[in-house]
N, C-alpha and C positions, 0 to 999 in steps of 0.2 A: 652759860655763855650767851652774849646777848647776839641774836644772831637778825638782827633788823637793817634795812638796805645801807647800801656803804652812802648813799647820801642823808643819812639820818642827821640832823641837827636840832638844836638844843633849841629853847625858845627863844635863845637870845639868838639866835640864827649861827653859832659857831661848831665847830663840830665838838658832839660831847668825848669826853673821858674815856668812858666805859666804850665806846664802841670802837675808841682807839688801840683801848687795849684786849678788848674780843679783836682785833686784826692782829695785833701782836703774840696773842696768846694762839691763833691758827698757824703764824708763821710760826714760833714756838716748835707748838706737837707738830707740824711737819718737818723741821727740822731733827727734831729728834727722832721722828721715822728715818728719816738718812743716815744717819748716825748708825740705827738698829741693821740697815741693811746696808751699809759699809761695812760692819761687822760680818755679817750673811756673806754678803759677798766673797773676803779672807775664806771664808767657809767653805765656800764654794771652790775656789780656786786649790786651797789645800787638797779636796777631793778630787780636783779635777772631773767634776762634777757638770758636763755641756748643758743637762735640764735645770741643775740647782742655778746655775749662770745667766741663764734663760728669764729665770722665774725672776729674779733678784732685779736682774737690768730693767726689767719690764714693771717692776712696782718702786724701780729709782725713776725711772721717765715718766711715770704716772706721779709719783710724789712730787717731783718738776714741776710738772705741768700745774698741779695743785698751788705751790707755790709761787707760781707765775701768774698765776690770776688772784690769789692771795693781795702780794704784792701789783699788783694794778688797780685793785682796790686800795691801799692805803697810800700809791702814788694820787687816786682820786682822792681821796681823803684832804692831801694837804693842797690841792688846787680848788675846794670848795670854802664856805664860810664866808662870814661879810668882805673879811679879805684873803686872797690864794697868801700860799708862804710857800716856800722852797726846799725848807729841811724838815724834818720834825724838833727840832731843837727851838726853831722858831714857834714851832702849834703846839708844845711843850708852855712855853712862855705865856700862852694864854688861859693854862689852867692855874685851879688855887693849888697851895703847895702841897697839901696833901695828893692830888691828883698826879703832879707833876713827879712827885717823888714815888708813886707807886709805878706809871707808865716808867721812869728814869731804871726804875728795878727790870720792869720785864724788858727794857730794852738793851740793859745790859748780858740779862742773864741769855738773851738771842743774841746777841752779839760773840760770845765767847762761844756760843753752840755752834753758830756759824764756821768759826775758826776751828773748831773742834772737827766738824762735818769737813772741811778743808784739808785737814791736815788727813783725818782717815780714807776721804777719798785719792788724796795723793800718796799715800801707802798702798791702797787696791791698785794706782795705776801701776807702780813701780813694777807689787808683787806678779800683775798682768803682764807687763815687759818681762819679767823674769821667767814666767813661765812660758811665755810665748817664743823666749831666745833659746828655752831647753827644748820645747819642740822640735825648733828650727834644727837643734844639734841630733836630735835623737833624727831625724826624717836623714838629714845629711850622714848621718851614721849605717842608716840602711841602706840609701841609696849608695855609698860605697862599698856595701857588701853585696849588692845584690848584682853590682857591676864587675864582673867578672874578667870581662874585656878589658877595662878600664878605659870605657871611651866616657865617661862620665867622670864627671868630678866631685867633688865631696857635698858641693849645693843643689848635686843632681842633675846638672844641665850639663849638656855636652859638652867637652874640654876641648877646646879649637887646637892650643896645643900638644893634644897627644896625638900619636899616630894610629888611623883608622885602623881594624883590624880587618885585612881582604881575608873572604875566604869566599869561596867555590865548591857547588856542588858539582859531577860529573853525573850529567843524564842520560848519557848516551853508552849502548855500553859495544 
């Protein structure tokens, strides 16, 4: 992987090929690290597992970040060169075809990764609401039992509508 600064240019002063697609090939394997730990994640939550949770959130927000500056580079990419362009579709257009049509590959095969990464992190969120509404039910379940009085109500909070239970001790004898 060519790993030489994101303002690397060619001798014709444009931006080259290869370094467009060393930035694509980064976003890439880091999307597919999310992908791996979207997976982790299910994993996690099956176990209900609070340290597996932990670990997973914490090397998705570092993957993030990785990608976040990833992409900052190859937003520089397309604002360098004798002239800035706006898409990559446009700094596409300025290689020869062979170039064009191998970046054309890796940007498709990120593209569907992306959607892929998308679609499993919106099953983590779901499966995450779902396990979060069972707690809720299990926590309301105890608190109902442990509520003897019944001045509580099944969400654990005081029920304004029930009536208070008085009672009194007798100190004096």
């Amino acid at each position: 992987m060519n790993l030489a600064p994101a303002n690397q240019k060619s001798s014709n002063g444009t931006i080259g090929a290869d370094r467009l697609d060393a930035v694509l090939e980064q976003l890439e394997s880091e999307h597919d690290r999310l992908l791996e730990l979207a997976g982790a994640h299910k994993d996690a939550l099956r176990s209900a597992s609070p340290e597996q949770m932990q670990q997973v959130t914490m090397a998705t927000s570092e993957a993030l970040m990785r990608i976040a500056r990833i992409e900052q580079e190859r937003q520089q990419m397309l604002k360098q060169g004798d002239s800035p362009v706006d898409t990559l579709d446009q700094l596409l257009e300025r290689f020869s075809d062979e170039d064009r049509s191998r970046l054309s590959e890796r940007r498709a095969r990120l593209r569907e990764l992306i959607i892929r990464v998308r679609e499993e992190q919106q099953a983590v969120g779901l499966a995450s609401e779902n396990l979060a509404n069972h707690m809720r039910g299990l926590i309301r379940q105890v608190g109902a039992s442990l509520s003897h009085a019944g001045t509580y109500s099944r969400g654990g909070a005081v029920d304004p509508g029930r009536n208070q239970v008085v009672s009194s001790l007798d100190t004096v004898r």
